[in-house]
N, C-alpha and C positions, 0 to 999 in steps of 0.2 A: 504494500500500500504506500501510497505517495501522500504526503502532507505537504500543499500549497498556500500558502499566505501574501496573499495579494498588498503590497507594504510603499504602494508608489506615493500615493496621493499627498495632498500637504498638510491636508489638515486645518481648514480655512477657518471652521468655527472655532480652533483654539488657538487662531492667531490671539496673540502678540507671541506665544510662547513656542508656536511654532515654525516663525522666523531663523532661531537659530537649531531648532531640531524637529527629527521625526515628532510626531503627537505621541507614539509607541514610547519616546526614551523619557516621558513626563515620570518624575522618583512618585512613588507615593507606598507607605507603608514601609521603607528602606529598600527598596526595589523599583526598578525600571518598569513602564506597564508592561512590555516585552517579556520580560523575565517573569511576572507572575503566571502569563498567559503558558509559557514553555517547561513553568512548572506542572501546571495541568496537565499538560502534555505527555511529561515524565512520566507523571503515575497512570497515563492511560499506556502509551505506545513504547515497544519495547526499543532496548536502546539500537542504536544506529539504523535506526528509521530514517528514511531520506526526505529531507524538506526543501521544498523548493518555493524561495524567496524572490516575489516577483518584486523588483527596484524602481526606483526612479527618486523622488524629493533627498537631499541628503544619503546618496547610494553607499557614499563611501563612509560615514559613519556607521551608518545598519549593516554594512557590511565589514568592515573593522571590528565593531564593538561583537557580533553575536561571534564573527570566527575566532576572539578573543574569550568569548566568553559560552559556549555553548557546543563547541565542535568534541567536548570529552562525551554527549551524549549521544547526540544528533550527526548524522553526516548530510549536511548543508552544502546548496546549492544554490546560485546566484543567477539572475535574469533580467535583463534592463527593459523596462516600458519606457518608451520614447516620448517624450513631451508631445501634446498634441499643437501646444502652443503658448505663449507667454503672458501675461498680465502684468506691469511693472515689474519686471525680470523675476516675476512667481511664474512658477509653469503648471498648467493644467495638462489633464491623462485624458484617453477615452474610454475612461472606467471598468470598474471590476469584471464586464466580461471577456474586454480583451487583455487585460493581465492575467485571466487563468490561461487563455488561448494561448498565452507565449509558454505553458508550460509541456504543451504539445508533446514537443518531441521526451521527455521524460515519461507522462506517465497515460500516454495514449491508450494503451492495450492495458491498464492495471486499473485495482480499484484507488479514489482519490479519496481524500479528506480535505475539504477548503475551509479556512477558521480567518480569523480579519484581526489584526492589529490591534483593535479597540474595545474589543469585547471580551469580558472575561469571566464566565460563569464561578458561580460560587461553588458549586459542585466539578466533579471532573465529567470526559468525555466517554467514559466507559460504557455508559449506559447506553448512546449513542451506537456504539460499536454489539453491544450485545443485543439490539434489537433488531441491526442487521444481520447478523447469523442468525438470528432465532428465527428468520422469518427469510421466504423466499420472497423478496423485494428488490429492485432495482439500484435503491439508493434510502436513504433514510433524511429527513428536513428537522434541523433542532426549530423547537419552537418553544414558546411561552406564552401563557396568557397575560396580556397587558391591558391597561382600561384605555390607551390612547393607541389604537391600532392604527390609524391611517397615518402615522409617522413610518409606517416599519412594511417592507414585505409580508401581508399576508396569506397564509391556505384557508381552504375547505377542506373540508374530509366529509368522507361518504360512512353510512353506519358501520362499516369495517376497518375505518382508519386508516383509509388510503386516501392521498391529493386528488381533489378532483378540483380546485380552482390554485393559479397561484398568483397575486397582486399588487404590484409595485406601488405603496403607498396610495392606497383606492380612497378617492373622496368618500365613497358613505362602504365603508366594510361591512361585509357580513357574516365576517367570525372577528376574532382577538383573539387567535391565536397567529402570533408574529414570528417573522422566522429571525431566529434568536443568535446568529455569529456562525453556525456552521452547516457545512452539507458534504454526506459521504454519499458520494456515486460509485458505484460498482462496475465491476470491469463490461459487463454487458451494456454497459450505456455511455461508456465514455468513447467510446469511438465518435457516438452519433452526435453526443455535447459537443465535441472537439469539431466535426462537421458543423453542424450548427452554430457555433461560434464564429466559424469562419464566414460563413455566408452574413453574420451580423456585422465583422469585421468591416466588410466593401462596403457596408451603408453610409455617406454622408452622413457628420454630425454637423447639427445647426444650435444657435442660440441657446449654448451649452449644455447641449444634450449628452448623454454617455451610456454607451452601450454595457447593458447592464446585464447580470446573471439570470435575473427571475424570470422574464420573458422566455428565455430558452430554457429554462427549467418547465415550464406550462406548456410550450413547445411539444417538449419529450411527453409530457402526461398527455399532451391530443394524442398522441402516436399511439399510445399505448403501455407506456412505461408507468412502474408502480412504484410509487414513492410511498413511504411510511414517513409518519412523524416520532422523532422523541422529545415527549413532553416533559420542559425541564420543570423543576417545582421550586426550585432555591432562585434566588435574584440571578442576573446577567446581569453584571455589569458595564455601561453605556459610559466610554472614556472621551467619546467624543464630543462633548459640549462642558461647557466649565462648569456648570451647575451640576450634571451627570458626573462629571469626575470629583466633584465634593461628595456626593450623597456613594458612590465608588469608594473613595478614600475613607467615609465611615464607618461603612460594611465589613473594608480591609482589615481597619483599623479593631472591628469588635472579633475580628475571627483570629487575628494574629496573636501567638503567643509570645508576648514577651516575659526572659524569666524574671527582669528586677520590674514591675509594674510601675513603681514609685521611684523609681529608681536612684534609691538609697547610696546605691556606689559613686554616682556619680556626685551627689552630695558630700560622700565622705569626703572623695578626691579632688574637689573644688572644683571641677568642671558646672555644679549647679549650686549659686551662693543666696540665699537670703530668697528664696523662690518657692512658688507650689504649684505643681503640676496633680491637674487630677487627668487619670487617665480613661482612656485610653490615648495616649501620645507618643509618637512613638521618633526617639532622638539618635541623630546618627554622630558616627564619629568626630572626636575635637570637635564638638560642638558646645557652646559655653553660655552658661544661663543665669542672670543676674538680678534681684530686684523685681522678679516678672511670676504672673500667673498664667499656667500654660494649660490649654485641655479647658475642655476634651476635645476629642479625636482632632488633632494636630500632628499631620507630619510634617520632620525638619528634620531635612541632610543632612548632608556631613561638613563639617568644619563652618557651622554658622556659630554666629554670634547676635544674643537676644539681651539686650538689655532695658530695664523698666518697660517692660512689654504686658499687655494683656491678651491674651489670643485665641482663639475657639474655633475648631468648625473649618482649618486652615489648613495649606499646604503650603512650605517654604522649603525652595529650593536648598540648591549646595552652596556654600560659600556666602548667604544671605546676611547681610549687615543690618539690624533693626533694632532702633533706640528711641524709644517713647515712643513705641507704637499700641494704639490698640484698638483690635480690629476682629472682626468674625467674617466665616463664610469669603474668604479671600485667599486668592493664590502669587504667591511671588515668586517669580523666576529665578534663576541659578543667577548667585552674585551680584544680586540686586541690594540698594544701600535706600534705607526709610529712614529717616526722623522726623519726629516733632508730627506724627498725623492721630487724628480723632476719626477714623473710618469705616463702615463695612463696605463688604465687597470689594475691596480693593484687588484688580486683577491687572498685573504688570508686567511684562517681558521677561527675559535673559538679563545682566549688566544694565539694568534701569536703575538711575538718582532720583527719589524725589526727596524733599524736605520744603516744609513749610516755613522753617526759623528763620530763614531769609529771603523768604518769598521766589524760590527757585526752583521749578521745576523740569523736568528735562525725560524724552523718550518712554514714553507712558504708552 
């Protein structure tokens, strides 16, 4: 079996942050979103499983950073989708169904597993996999039931739990159940996927249109092909918008086990002076905490420095400088320097200055 991750795109709705990176390398919980998604993985797929990384936004980073960090499990494989064209030297793709198309030549004739960068169940992929062999099926569609379905690709199912509709964000739906970050196709129908993709490929995009998977997934069900669903029951997590990656990083944050909760050591050793942390918070290396109350569910990187801080409900980058800050429900970027603000929501870049104390602000 082939595992495909479609990993080109920019990532528009979490600009500012992802200017200087993938939306995938956002830290949250002491980890990259990448790395939590490849933990799942582990405990589903055995090791030196082949994944094939389709590229484009930041290639040489995602490609650096996972063959640095991921090639003792996984043997990874690398694929460039070509910009379809540029926007103030941001580049746009012509979307997830021709990023799987470039994987063609790998995993043609085999069964696939396609899973996205931004999505990260709270459960693993196992179940997924055991509903496909339990059942003579074509391919298996993860889904979940959501109360706001016409944001997400919806199915139907007929009284035995096969696809019979499938709908790219339908103005009035008529299920909620949403297909939820993955789909395993079986080698009986990847030939015809891979066909069908191609014939999607020659289509002219207009008015930023982008050729997308669900159509040829509904495709395949005209023909004949039987799709099951696995219905998840625990959260997916949605990394793709900022307000989604808070309500993600809270979830992370209640499920992680941290051993010092309170973390007493870090008290002893002066890294945290005259401070209270209620947790769940979770603090990464040389990181030093002054004067401030931190928590709950706050992640901070490695080698920040927080002083007379109040902070909730937050995500702060690596290397983040903040002094008389206090703030809820706000993300700050790696290396980014705050004083003197009374804020929520404060959502900022990479190496962003702001301070109030003398009226200066700068790259917000």
């Amino acid at each position: 079996m082939w595992l495909i991750c479609p990993i080109a795109s920019v990532g528009r709705r979490l600009q500012p942050f992802t200017y200087s990176k993938p939306k995938a390398f956002i830290k949250i919980a002491g980890k990259r979103i990448i790395d939590h998604i490849l933990i799942k993985l582990k405990n589903t797929f055995p090791k030196e499983t082949n994944i094939c990384f389709i590229v484009g936004y930041k290639k040489r980073q995602i490609t650096e950073y996972l063959k640095k960090n991921h090639t003792d499990y996984f043997t990874l494989h690398f694929v460039e989708q070509e910009p379809l064209g540029y926007e103030a030297d941001t580049p746009f793709f012509s979307g997830i169904g021709d990023a799987i198309l470039l994987a063609k030549d790998y995993a043609d004739n085999d069964d696939i597993f396609v899973f996205f960068s931004d999505r990260l169940p709270m459960e693993d992929y196992s179940q997924v996999l055991l509903n496909f062999h339990e059942d003579i099926s074509d391919g298996v569609i993860n889904v979940r039931q959501v109360t706001n379905p016409k944001f997400y690709g919806v199915v139907e199912i007929d009284e035995n739990g096969i696809v019979t509709t499938i709908v790219e964000k339908p103005e009035m739906p008529k299920s909620n159940l949403a297909v939820s970050g993955s789909y395993l196709l079986g080698m009986s129908v990847t030939p015809r996927l891979f066909q069908l993709l191609e014939e999607q490929n020659k289509i002219p995009l207009e008015n930023g249109q982008e050729h997308e998977i669900t159509p040829i997934i509904q495709k395949l069900v005209e023909e004949g092909f039987k799709f099951r669903i696995n219905e998840m029951k625990r959260e997916i997590l949605d990394f793709g918008r900022p307000e989604s990656l808070l309500n993600g990083n809270r979830l992370l944050l209640s499920e992680i086990k941290i051993p010092d909760p309170t973390y007493e050591k870090l008290i002893k050793s002066g890294n945290i002076n005259d401070s209270k942390i209620v947790p769940p918070v979770f603090i990464g290396k040389n990181t030093n905490i002054s004067d401030s109350v931190i928590g709950p569910n706050v992640s901070i990187g490695d080698n920040v420095s927080l002083k007379k801080c109040i902070l909730s409900d937050s995500v702060i980058g690596d290397g983040a400088k903040l002094k008389r800050i206090i703030s809820s429900e706000s993300i700050i970027g790696d290396y980014s320097t705050l004083e003197d603000l009374i804020k929520k929501s404060i959502t900022i870049g990479d190496s962003s200055y702001i301070t109030t104390s003398n009226n200066q602000t700068n790259q917000l």
